[in-house]
ZADO-1210 file (C-alpha; in nm, 4 decimals, padded with zeros to 6 digits):
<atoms>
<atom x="-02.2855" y="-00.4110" z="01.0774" code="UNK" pos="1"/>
<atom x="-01.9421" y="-00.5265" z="01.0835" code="UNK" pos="2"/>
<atom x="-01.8098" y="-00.8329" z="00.9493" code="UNK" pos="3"/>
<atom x="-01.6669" y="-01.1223" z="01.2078" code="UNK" pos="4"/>
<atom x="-01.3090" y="-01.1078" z="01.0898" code="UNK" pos="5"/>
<atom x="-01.0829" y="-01.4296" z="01.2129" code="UNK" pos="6"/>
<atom x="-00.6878" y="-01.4057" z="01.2278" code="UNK" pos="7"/>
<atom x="-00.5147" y="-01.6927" z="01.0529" code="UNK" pos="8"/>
<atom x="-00.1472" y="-01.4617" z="00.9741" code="UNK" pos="9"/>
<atom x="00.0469" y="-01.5109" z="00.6991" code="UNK" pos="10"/>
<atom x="00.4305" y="-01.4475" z="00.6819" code="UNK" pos="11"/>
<atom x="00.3938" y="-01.3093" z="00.3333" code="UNK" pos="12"/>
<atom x="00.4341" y="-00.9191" z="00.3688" code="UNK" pos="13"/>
<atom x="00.6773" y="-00.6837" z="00.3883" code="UNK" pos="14"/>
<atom x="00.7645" y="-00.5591" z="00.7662" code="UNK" pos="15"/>
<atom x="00.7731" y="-00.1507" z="00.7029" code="UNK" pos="16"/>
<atom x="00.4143" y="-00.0544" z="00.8410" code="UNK" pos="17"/>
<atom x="00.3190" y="00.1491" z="00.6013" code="UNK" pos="18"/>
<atom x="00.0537" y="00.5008" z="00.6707" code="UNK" pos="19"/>
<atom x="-00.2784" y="00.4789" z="00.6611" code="UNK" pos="20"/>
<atom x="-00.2955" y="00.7699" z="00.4311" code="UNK" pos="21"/>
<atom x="-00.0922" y="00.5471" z="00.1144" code="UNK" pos="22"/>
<atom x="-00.3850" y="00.3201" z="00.1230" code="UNK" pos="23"/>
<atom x="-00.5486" y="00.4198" z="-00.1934" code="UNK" pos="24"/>
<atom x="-00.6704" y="00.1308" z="-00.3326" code="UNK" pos="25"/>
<atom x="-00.8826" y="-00.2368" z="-00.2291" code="UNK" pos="26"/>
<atom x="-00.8281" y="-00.5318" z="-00.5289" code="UNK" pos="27"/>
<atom x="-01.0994" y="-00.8258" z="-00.5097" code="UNK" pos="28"/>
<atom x="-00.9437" y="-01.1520" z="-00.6104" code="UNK" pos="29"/>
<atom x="-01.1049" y="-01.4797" z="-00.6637" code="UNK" pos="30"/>
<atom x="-00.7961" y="-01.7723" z="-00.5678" code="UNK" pos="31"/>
<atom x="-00.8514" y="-01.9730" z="-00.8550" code="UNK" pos="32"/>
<atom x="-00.8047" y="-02.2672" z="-00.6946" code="UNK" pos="33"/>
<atom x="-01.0570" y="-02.5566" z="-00.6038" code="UNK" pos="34"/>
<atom x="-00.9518" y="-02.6455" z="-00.2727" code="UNK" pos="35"/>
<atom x="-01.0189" y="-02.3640" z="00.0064" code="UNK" pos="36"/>
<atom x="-00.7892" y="-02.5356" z="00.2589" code="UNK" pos="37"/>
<atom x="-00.5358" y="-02.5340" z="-00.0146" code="UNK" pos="38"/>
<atom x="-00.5787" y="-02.1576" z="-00.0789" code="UNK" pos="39"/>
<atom x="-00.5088" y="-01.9921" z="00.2366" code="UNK" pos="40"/>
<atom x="-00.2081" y="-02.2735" z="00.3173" code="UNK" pos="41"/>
<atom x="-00.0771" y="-02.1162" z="-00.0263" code="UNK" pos="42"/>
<atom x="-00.1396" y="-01.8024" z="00.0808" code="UNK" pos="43"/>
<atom x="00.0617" y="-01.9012" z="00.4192" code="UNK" pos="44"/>
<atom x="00.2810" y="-02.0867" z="00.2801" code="UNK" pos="45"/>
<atom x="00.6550" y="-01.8325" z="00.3316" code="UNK" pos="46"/>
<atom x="00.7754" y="-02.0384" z="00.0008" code="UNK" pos="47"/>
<atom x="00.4859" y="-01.9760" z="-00.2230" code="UNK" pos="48"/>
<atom x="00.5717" y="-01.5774" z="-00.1944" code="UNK" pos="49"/>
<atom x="00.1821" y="-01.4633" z="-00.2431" code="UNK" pos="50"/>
<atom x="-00.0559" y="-01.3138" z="00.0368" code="UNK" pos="51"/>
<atom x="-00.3292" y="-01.1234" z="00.0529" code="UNK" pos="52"/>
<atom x="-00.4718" y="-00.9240" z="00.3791" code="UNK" pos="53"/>
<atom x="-00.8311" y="-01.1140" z="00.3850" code="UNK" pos="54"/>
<atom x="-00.9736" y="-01.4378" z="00.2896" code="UNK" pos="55"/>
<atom x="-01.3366" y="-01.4566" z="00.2209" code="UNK" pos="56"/>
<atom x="-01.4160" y="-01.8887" z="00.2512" code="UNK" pos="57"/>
<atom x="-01.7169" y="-02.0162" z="00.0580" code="UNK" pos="58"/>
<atom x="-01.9585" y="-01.9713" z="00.4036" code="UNK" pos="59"/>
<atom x="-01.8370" y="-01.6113" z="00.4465" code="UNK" pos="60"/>
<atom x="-01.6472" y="-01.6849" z="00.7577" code="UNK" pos="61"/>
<atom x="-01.3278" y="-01.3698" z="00.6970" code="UNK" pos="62"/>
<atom x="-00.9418" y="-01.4407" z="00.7646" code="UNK" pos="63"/>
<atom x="-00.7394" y="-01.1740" z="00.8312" code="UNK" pos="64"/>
<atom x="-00.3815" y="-01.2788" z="00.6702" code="UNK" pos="65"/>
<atom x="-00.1811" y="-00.9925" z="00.6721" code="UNK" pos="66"/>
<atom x="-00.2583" y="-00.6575" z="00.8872" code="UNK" pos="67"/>
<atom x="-00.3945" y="-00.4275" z="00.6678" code="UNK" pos="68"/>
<atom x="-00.0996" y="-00.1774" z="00.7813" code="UNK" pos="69"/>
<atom x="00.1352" y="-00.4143" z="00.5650" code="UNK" pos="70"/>
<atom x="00.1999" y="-00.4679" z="00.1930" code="UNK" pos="71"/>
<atom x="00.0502" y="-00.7691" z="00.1156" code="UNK" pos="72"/>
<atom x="00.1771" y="-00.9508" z="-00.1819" code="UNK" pos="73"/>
<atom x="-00.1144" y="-01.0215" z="-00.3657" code="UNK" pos="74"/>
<atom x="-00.1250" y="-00.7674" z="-00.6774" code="UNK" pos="75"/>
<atom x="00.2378" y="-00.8359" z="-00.8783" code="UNK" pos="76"/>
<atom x="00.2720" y="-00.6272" z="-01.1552" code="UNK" pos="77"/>
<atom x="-00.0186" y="-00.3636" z="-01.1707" code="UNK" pos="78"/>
<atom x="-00.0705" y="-00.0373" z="-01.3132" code="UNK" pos="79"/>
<atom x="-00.4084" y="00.1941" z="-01.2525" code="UNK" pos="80"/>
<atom x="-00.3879" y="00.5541" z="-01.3500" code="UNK" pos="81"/>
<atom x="-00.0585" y="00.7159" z="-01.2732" code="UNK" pos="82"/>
<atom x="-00.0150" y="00.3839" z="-00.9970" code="UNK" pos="83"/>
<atom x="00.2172" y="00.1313" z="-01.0972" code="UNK" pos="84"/>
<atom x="00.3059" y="-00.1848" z="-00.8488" code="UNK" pos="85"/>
<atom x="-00.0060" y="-00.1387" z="-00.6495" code="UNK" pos="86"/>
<atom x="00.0841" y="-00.3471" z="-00.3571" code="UNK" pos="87"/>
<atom x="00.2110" y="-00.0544" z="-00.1764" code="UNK" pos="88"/>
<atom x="-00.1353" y="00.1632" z="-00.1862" code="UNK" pos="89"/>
<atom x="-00.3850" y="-00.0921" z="-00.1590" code="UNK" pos="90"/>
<atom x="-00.5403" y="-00.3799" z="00.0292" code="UNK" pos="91"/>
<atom x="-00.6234" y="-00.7197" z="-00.1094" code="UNK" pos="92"/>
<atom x="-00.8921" y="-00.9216" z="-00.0428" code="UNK" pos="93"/>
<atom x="-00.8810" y="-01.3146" z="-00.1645" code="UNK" pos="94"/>
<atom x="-01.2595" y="-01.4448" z="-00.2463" code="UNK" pos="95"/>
<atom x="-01.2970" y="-01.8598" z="-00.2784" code="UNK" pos="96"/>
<atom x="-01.3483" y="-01.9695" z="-00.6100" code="UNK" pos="97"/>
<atom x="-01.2116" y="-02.2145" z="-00.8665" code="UNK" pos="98"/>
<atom x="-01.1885" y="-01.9416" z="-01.1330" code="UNK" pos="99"/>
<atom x="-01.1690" y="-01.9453" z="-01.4884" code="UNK" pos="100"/>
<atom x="-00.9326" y="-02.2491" z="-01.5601" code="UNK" pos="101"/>
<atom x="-01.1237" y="-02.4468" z="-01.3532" code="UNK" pos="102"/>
<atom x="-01.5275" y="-02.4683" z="-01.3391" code="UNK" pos="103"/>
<atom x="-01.5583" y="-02.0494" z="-01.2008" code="UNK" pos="104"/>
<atom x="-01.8901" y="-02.1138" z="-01.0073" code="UNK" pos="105"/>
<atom x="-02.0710" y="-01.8335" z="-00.9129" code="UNK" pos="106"/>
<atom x="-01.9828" y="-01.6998" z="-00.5714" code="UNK" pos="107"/>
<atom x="-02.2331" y="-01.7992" z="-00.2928" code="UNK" pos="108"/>
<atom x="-02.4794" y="-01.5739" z="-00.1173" code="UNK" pos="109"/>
<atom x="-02.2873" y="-01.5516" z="00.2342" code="UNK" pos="110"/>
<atom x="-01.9615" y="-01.5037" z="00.0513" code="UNK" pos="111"/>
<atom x="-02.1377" y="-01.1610" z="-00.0992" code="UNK" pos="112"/>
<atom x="-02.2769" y="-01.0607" z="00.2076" code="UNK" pos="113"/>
<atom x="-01.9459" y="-01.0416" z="00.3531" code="UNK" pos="114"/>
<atom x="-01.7790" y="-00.8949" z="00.1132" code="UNK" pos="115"/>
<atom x="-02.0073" y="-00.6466" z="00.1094" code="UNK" pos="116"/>
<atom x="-01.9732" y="-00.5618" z="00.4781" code="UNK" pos="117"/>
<atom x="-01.6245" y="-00.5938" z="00.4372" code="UNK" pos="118"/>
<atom x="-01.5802" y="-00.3152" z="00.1856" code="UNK" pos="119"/>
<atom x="-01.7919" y="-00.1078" z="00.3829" code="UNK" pos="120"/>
<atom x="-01.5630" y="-00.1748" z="00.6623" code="UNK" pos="121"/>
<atom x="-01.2498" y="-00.0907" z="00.5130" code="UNK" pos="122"/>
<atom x="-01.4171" y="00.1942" z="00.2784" code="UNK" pos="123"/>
<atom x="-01.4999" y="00.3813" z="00.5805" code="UNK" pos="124"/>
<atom x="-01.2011" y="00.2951" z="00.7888" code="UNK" pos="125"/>
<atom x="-00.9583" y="00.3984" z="00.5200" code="UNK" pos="126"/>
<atom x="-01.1552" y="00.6949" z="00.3285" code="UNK" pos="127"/>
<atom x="-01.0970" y="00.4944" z="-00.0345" code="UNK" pos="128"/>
<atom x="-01.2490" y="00.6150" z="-00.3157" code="UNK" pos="129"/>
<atom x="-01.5373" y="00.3793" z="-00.4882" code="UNK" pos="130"/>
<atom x="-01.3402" y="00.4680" z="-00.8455" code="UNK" pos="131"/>
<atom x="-01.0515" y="00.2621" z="-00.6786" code="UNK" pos="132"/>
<atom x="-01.2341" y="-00.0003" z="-00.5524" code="UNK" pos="133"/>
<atom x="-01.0707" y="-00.2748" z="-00.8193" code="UNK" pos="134"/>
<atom x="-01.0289" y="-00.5894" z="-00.9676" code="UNK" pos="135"/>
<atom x="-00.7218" y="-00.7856" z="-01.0648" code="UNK" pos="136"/>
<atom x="-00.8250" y="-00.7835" z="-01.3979" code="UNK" pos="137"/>
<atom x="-00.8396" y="-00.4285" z="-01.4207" code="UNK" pos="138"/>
<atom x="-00.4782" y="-00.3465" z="-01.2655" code="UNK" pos="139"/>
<atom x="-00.3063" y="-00.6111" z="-01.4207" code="UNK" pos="140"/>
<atom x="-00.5539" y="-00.7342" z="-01.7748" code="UNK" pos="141"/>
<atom x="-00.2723" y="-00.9131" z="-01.9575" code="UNK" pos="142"/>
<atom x="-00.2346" y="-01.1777" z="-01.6635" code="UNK" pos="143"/>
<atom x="-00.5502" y="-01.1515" z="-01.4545" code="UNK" pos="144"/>
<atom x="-00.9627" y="-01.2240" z="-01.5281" code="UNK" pos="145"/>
<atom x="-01.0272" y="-01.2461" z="-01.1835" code="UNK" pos="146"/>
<atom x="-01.2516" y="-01.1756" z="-00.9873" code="UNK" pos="147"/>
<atom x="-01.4227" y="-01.2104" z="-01.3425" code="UNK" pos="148"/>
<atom x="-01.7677" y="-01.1547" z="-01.5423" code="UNK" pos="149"/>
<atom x="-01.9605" y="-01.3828" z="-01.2201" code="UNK" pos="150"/>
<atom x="-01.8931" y="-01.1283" z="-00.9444" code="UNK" pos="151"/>
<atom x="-02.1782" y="-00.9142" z="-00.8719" code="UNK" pos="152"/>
<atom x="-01.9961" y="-00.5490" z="-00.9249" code="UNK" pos="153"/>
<atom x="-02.3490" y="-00.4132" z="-01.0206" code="UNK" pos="154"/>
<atom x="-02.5115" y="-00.5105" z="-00.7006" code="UNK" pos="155"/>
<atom x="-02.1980" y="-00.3400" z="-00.4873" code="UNK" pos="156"/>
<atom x="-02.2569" y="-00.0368" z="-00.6811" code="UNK" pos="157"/>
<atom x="-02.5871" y="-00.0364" z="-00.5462" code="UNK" pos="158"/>
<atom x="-02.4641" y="-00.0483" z="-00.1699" code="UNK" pos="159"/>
<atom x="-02.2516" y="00.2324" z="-00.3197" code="UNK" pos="160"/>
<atom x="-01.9168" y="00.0233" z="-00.2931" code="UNK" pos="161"/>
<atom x="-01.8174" y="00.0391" z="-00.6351" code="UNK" pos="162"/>
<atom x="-01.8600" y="00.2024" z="-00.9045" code="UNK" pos="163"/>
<atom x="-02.0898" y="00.1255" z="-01.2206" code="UNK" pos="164"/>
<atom x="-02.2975" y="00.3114" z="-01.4874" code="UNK" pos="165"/>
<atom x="-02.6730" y="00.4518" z="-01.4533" code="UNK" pos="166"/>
<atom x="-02.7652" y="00.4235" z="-01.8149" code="UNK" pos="167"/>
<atom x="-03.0623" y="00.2723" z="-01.9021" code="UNK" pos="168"/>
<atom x="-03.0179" y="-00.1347" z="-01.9320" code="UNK" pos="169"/>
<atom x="-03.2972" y="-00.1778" z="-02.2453" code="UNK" pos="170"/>
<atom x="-03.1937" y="00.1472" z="-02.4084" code="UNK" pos="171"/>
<atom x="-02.8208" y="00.0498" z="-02.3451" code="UNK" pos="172"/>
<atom x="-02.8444" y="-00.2764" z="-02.5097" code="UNK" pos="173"/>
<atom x="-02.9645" y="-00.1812" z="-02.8359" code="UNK" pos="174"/>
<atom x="-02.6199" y="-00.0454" z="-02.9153" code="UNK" pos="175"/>
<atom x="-02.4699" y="-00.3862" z="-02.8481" code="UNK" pos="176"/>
<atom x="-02.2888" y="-00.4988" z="-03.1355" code="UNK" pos="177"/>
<atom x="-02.3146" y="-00.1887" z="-03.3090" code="UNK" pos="178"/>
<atom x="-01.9903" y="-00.1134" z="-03.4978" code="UNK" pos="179"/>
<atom x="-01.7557" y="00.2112" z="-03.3942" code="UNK" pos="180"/>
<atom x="-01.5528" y="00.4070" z="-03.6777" code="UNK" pos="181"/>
<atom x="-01.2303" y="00.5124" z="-03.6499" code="UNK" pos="182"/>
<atom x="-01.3206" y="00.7970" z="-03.4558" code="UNK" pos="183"/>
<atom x="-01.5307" y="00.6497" z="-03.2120" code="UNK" pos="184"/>
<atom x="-01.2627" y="00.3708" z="-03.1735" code="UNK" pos="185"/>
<atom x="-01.0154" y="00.5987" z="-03.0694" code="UNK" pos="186"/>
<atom x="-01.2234" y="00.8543" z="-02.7941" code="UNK" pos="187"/>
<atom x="-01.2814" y="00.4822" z="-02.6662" code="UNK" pos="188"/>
<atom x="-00.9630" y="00.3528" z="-02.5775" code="UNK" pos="189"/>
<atom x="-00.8755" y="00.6918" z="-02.4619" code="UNK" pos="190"/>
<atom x="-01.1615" y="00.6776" z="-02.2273" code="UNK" pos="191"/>
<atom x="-01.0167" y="00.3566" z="-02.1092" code="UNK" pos="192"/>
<atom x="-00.7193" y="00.5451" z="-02.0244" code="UNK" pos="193"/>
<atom x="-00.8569" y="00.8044" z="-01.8142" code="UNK" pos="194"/>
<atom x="-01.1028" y="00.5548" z="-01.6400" code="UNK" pos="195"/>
<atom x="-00.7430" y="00.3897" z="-01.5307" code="UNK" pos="196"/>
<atom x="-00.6643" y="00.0992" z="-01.7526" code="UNK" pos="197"/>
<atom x="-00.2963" y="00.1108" z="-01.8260" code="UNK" pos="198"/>
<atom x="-00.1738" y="00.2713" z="-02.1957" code="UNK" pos="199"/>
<atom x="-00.1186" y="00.0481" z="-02.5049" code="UNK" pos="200"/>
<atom x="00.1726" y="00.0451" z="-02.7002" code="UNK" pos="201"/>
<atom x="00.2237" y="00.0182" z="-03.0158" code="UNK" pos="202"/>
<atom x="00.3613" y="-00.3514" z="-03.0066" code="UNK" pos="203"/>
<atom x="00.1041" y="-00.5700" z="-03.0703" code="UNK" pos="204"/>
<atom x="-00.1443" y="-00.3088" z="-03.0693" code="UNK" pos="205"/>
<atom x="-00.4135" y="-00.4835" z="-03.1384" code="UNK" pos="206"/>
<atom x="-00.3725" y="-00.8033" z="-02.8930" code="UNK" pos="207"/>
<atom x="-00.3294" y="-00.5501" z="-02.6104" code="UNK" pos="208"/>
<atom x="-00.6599" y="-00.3896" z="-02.7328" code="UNK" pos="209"/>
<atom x="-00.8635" y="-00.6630" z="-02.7551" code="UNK" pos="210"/>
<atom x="-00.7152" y="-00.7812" z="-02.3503" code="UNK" pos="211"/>
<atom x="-00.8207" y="-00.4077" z="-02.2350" code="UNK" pos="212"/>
<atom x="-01.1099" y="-00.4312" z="-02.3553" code="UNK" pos="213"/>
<atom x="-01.2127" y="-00.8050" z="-02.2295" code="UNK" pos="214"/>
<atom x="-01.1009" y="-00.6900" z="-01.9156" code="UNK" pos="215"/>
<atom x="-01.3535" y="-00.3303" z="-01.9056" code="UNK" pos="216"/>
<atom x="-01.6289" y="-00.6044" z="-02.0336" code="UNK" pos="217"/>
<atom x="-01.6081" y="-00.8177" z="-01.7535" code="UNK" pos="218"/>
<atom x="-01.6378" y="-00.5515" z="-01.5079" code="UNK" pos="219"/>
<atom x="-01.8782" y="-00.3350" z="-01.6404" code="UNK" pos="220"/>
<atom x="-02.0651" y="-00.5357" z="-01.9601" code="UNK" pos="221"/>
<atom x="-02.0468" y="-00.9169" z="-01.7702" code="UNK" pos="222"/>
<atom x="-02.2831" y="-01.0774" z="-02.0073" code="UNK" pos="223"/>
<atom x="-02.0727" y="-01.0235" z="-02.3661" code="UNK" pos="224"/>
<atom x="-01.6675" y="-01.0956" z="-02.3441" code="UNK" pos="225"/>
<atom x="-01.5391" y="-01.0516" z="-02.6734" code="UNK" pos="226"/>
<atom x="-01.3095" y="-00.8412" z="-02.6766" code="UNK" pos="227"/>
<atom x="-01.4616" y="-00.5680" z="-02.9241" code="UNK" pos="228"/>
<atom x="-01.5554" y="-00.2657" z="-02.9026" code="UNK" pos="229"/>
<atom x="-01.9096" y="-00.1114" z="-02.9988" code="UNK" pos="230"/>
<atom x="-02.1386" y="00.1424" z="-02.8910" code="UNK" pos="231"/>
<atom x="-02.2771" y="-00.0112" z="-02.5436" code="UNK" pos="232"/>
<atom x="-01.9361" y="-00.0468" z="-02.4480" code="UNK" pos="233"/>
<atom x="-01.8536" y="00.3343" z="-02.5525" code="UNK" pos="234"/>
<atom x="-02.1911" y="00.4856" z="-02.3823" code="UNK" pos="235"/>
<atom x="-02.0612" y="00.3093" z="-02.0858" code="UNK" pos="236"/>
<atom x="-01.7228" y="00.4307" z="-02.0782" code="UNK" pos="237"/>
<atom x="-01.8460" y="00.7682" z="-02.1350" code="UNK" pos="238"/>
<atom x="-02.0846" y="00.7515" z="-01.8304" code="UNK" pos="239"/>
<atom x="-01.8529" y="00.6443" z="-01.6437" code="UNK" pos="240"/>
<atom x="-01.6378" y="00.9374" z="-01.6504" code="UNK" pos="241"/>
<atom x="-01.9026" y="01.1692" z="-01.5806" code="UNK" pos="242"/>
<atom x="-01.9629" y="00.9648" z="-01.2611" code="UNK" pos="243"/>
</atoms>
């Protein structure tokens, strides 16, 4: 079943239509703000110079802000894979929420159904892979934790809407905090690499490593943020890839 989609248009896109072919991508958000009214009148507002092309409110009513034909402006600078600026190839969907510098509640019920039946929706309508099927965290890790450690990526890969690992959860988590050598280290953050998450350079190496790997944690290991590495997080990456 479809979801009931409401227009509410924001002047916040660029005006090339763009083909439906270049949509590659769909990036959750969470607005990070505490006031819903005040979210989509941001995302509205031609001065603020942020959109997105849906708006999922706290009782899972959906706005449709910008057509989904249209680069929304809601990624910034982004990288996944060999992508970089992924405004152009993807579609962005806003999700109500106060968000980490605030009190990040968990998301209601209704707001999950409809993102669910949302991303089926636009999965379908634009063939998009469930590998690309995103957060702003993971295109963009050095400015972004949303739509963070709370939203319920598992339970979309279930509805086969995203992706996730099939290892074994009790088995899995007796490799938590088990240290990696050198080795192991290394086939990690490469894994990281070809799962998407951009390259590190060698400034501030290990800063950027520690943000990379906060930001594969809260999609795929939501319960332990800490930035380091270990073996649950390497089984995980490695099943991932054969997915």
């Amino acid at each position: 079943m479809w979801p009931k989609i409401s227009l509410n248009y924001s002047p916040n896109f660029n005006p090339g239509k763009r083909s439906k072919k270049n949509i590659k991508f769909i990036i959750l958000h969470y607005t990070g703000m505490n006031n819903q009214l005040s979210a989509i009148n941001r995302l509205c507002n031609i001065k603020s110079k942020v959109s997105a092309h849906y708006f999922i409110k706290k009782n899972g009513f959906v706005l449709n802000l910008v057509p989904p034909l249209y680069e929304a402006w809601h990624a910034g600078k982004s990288s996944w894979k060999n992508f970089k600026s992924l405004n152009r190839y993807s579609i962005g969907v806003e999700i109500q929420n106060s968000g980490h510098n605030n009190k990040y509640e968990n998301f209601s019920r209704k707001q999950i159904i409809s993102t669910k039946k949302l991303l089926e929706y636009l999965i379908k309508k634009y063939t998009v892979n469930l590998k690309n099927v995103l957060g702003h965290s993971d295109i963009s890790p050095d400015r972004k934790k949303d739509p963070g450690e709370k939203f319920p990526w598992k339970e979309l890969a279930k509805s086969k809407l995203s992706l996730w690992h099939n290892l074994d959860e009790k088995k899995l988590k007796k490799k938590r905090l088990v240290k990696l050598n050198l080795f192991e280290e290394s086939n990690f953050v490469k894994n990281l690499n070809k799962i998407g998450y951009h390259k590190i350079s060698k400034k501030n190496l290990n800063s950027q490593k520690r943000i990379l790997i906060k930001a594969f944690q809260r999609r795929f290991r939501q319960d332990l943020i800490n930035g380091i590495s270990d073996q649950e997080c390497l089984e995980i990456s490695k099943n991932l890839l054969k997915s």
